[in-house]
C-alpha positions in Angstrom: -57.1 34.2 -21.0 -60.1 35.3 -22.7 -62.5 34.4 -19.6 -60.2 36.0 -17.0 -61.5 39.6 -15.9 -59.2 42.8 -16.7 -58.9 43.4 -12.9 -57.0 40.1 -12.2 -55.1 40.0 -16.0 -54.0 43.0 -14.3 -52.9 41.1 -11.0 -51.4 38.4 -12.9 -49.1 40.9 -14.9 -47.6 42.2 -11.5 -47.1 38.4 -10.7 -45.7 38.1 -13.7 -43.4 40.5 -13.5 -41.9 39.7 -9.9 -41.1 36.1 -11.0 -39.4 37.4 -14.1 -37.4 39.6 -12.2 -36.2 36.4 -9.9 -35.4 34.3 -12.8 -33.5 37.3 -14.3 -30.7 37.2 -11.8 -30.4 33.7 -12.5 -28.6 33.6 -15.8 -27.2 30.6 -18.3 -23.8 30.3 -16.3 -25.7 30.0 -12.9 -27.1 27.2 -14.5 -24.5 25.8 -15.9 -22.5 25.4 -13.5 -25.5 23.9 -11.5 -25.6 21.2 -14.0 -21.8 20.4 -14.6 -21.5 20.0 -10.5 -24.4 18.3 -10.1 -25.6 20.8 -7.3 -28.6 22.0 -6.4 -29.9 25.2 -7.2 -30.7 25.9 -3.6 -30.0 30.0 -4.0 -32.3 30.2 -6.5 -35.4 28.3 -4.4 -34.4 30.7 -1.5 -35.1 33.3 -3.6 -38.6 32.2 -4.1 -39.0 31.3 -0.8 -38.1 35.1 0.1 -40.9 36.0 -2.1 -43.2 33.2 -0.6 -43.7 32.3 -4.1 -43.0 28.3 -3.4 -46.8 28.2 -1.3 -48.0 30.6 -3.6 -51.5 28.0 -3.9 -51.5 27.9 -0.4 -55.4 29.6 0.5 -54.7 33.1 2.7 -56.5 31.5 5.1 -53.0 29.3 6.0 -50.7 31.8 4.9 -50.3 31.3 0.9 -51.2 34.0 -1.4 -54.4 31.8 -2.2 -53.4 31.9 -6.5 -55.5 29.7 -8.8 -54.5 27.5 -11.4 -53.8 30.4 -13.9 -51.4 32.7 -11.9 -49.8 29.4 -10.8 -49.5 28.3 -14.7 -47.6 31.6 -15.3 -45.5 31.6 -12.4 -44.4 27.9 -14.0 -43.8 29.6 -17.4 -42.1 32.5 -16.3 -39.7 30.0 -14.8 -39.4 27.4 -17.8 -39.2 30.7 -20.1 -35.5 31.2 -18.5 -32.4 29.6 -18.5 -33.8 27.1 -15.5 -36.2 25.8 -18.2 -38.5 23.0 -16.9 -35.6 21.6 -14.3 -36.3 25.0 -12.4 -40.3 25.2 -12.9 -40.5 21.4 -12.2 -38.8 22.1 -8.7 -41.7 24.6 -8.2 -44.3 22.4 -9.7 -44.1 19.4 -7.4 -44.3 22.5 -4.5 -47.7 23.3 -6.1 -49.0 19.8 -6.5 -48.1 18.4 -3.2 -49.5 21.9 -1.6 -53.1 21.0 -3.2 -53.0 17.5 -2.0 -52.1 19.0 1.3 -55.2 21.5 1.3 -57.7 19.4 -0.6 -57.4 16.1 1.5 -55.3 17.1 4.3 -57.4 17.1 8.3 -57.4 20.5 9.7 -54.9 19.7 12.2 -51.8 18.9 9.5 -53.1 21.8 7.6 -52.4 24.2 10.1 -49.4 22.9 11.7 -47.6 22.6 7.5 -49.5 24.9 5.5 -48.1 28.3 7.4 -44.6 26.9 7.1 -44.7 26.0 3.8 -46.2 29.2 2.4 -43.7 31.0 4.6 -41.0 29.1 3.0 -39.5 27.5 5.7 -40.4 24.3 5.0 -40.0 22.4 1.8 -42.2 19.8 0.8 -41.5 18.6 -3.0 -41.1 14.9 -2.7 -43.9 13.0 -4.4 -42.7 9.1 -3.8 -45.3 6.7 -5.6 -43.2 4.8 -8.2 -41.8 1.9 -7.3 -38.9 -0.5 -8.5 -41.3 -3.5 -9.5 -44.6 -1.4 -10.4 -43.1 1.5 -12.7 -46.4 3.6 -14.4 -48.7 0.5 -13.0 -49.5 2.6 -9.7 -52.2 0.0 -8.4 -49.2 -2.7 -8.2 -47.3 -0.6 -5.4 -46.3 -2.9 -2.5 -44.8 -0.5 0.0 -47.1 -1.0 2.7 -48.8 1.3 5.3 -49.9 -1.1 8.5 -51.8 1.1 11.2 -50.7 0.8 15.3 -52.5 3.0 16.9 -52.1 6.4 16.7 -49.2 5.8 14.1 -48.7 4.1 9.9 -45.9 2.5 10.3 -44.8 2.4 6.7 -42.3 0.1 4.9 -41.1 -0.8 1.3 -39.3 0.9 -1.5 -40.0 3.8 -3.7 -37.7 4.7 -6.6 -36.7 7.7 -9.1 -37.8 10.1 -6.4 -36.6 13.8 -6.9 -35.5 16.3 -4.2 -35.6 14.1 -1.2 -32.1 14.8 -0.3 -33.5 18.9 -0.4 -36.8 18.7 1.2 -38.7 18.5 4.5 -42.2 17.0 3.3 -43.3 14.6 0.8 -46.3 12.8 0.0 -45.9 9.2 -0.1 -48.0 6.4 -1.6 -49.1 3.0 0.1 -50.7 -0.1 0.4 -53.0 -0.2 3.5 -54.3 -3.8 2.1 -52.1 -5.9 0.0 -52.9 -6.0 -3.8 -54.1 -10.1 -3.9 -56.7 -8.7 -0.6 -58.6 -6.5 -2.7 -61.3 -6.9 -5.7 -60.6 -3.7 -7.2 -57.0 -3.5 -7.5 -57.2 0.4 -7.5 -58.8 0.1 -4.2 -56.1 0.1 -0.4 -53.9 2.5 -1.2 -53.3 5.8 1.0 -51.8 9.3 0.9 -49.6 10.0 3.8 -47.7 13.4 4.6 -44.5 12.4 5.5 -41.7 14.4 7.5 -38.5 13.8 5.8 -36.5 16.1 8.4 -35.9 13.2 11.4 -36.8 10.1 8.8 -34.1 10.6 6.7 -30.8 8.2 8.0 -33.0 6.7 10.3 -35.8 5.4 8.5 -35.4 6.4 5.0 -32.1 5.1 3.4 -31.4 7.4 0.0 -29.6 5.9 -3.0 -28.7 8.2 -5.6 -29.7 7.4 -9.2 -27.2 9.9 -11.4 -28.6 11.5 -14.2 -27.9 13.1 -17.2 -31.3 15.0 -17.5 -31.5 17.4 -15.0 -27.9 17.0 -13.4 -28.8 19.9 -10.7 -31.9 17.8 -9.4 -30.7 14.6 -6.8 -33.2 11.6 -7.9 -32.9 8.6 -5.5 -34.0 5.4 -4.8 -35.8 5.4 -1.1 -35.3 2.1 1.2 -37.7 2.6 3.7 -38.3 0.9 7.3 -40.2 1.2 9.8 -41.5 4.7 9.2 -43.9 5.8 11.9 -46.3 8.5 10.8 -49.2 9.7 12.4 -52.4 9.0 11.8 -53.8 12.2 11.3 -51.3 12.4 8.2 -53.1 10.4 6.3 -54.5 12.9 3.3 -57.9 11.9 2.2 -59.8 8.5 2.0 -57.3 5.5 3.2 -58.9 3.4 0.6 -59.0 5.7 -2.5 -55.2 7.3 -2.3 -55.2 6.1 -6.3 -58.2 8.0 -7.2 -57.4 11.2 -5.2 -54.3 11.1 -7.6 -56.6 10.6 -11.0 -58.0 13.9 -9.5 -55.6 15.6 -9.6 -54.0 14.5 -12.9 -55.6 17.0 -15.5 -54.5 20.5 -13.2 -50.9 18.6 -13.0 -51.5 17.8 -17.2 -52.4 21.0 -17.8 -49.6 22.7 -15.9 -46.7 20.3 -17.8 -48.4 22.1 -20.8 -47.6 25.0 -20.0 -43.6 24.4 -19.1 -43.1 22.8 -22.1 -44.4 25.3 -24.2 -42.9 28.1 -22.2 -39.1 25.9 -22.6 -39.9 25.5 -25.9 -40.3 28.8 -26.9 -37.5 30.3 -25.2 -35.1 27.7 -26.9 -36.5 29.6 -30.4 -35.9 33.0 -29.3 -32.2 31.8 -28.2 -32.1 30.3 -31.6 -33.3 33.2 -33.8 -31.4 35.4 -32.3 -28.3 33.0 -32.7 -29.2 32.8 -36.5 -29.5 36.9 -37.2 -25.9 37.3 -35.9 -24.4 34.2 -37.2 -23.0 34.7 -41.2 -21.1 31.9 -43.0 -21.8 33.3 -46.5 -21.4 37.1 -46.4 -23.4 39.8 -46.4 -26.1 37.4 -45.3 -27.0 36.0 -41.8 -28.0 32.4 -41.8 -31.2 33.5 -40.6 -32.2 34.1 -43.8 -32.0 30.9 -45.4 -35.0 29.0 -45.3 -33.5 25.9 -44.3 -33.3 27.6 -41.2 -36.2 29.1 -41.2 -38.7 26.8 -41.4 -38.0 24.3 -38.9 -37.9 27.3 -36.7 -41.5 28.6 -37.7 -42.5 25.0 -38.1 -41.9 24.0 -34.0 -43.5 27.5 -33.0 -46.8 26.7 -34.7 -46.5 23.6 -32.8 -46.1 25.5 -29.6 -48.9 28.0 -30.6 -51.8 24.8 -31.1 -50.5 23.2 -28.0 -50.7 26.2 -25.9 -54.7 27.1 -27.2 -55.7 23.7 -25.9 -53.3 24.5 -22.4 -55.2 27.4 -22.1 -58.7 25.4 -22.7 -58.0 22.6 -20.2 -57.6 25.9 -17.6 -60.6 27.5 -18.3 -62.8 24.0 -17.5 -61.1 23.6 -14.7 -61.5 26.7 -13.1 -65.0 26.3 -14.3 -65.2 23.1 -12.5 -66.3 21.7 -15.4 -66.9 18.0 -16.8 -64.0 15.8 -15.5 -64.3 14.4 -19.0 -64.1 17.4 -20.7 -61.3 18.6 -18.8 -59.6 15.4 -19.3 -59.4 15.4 -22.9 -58.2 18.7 -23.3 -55.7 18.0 -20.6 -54.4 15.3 -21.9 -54.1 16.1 -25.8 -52.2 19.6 -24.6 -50.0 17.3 -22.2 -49.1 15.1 -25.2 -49.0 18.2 -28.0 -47.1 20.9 -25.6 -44.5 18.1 -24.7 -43.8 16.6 -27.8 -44.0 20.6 -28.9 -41.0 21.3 -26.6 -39.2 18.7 -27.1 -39.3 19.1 -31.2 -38.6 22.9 -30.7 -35.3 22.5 -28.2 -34.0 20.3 -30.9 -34.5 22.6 -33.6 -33.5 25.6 -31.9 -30.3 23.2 -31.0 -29.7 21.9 -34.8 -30.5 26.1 -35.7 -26.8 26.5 -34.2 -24.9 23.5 -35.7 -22.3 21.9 -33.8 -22.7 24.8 -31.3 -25.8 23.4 -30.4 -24.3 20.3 -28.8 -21.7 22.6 -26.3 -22.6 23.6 -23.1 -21.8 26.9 -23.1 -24.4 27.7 -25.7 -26.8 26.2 -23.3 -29.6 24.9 -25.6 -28.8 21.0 -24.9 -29.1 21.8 -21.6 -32.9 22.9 -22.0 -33.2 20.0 -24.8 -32.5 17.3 -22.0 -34.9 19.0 -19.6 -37.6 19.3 -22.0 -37.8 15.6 -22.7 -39.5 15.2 -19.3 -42.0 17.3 -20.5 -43.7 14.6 -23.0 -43.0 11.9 -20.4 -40.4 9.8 -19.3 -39.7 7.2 -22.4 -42.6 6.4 -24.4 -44.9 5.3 -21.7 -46.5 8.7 -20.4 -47.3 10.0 -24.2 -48.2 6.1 -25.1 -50.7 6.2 -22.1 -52.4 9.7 -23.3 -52.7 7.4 -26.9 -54.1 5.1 -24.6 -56.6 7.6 -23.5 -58.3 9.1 -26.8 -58.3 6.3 -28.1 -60.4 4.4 -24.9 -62.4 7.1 -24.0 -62.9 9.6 -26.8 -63.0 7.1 -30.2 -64.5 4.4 -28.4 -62.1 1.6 -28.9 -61.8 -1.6 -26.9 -59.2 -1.4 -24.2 -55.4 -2.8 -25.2 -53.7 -3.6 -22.0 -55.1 -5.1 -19.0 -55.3 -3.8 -14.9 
């Protein structure tokens, strides 16, 4: 935080400090027992909402506490650096994305009829629906389709792999408003709508669940949708350019994932070390001593240390408002480090404890699963970053077409 002023590191420490005390009443078993009923951690967001921490990018102006990416980037962390690891932050993430959407492209009328109540906590809104059955990571092949009457969208098609519809209020939802073969540039027709889930859902929105092993706690559906009126003044930015308001807000989202999976990551090594200092097989000494354990330990946290200099890069351009293609490749290389980072350092903290590692009451394959969404779902999110440098910063021909 070297470009941060004393007076707000200072402000940032109390933040600190009141999400660490939330998370701190939350322990492993909490958690646990989330994931082996498959329920929601609704006490726990309650909590936050007490503390109006879920709006907590909202500007004062609508209510929110008006943080910046930093504070928010901690809040994140303090969150993935506890038991919850990134299945808790991630619920408070997509608050934090779909609030900025909201502010940044949102009319003045939906931003003063939602923003109050979401910074307030009594609304939810942490759906983000854009993926779709037969368009997967290809975002500009969507077909759910908004068709305008009036006053109203009225929206149909499906969206799958959607998280915490059955738990929230709002979402943001991605559509066609002209059909893929009708334009030139494919990236071109598709809108961002605020949608309210409350009276939609069972009427207009049908929910299949898609079970997990991942983040058990967390309901992920598939969402049939028909006939879904929304108002026009819902729409959230240009109706044509829904697909590059997202790129816009890709790197803060990148840079934010950074963080969680460093945070996750490094928890998972103090759980281990402190495993390893108690544990002896061979007496008088603790297996921490044995370099075998040792250095995959001190290998992953060097890992986490690299990743989370370039995190804190990509947040200083941004705040700067710097060069989108600055910010972009710092973005995206800490995205692809910090994940792969977190992922690497779950699994040695988990192979730190032996066979213990694989139980559930130990509770490090728990935060192994959850840190895998960190790097990206599959290979396709870390291939796409490859994708990236090697496009736009080495200056190689493009692979893949669209």
């Amino acid at each position: 935080m070297w470009w941060i002023s004393e007076e707000r590191k200072k402000a940032i420490e109390v933040i600190r400090k009141t999400v660490r005390s939330i998370v701190d009443r939350y322990d492993s078993r909490y958690w646990i027992d989330k994931d082996e009923r498959r329920e929601y951690p609704l006490e726990f967001i309650q909590d936050l909402e007490k503390h109006e921490l879920m709006g907590a990018n909202i500007p004062e102006e609508y209510g929110g506490s008006g943080y910046g990416l930093v504070e928010g980037d901690l809040i994140l962390e303090e969150i993935a650096a506890s038991p919850g690891g990134i299945t808790a932050s991630n619920t408070v993430h997509a608050a934090f994305f779909n609030n900025h959407i909201i502010v940044k492209y949102g009319g003045e009328a939906v931003k003063q009829k939602y923003l109050p109540e979401i910074a307030k906590g009594n609304l939810r809104a942490q759906v983000f629906a854009v993926t779709e059955p037969h368009a997967g990571f290809n975002t500009a092949r969507i077909s759910t389709f908004a068709r305008q009457e009036g006053d109203y969208y009225i929206i149909n098609g499906q969206k799958t792999f959607i998280s915490r519809v059955r738990h929230s209020d709002l979402g943001v939802l991605a559509a066609r408003v002209v059909p893929y073969d009708k334009v030139e540039k494919k990236t071109l027709g598709i809108a961002l709508f605020l949608i309210d889930l409350r009276e939609a859902k069972g009427k207009h929105i049908k929910l299949e669940e898609i079970p997990n092993n991942v983040r058990r706690c967390i309901d992920t559906s598939t969402m049939y949708i028909e006939d879904l009126p929304v108002p026009a003044e819902n729409l959230l930015g240009d109706k044509m350019r829904g697909f590059y308001h997202l790129l816009e807000e890709a790197n803060a989202e990148r840079t934010l994932i950074a963080g969680q999976s460093v945070a996750v990551g490094r928890y998972a090594i103090r759980k281990a070390v402190e495993y390893a200092k108690q544990r002896v097989v061979f007496p008088p000494d603790p297996i921490a001593k044995y370099q075998g354990i040792q250095f995959p330990l001190a290998e992953a946290w060097m890992r986490l240390e690299a990743a989370d200099w370039l995190k804190w890069k990509a947040l200083e351009l941004l705040e700067k408002g710097a060069n989108p293609r600055e910010i972009g490749y710092y973005a995206n290389i800490a995205k692809y480090l910090a994940g792969e980072a977190g992922y690497q350092a779950c699994r040695a903290a988990m192979w730190t404890l032996g066979g213990y590692g694989y139980s559930c009451e130990m509770d490090i394959e728990r935060l192994w699963r959850g840190a895998e969404l960190g790097a990206g779902p599959g290979q396709i999110s870390p291939h796409m970053i490859l994708n990236y440098v090697a496009i736009n910063v080495l200056g190689m021909p493009r692979s893949y077409g669209e």
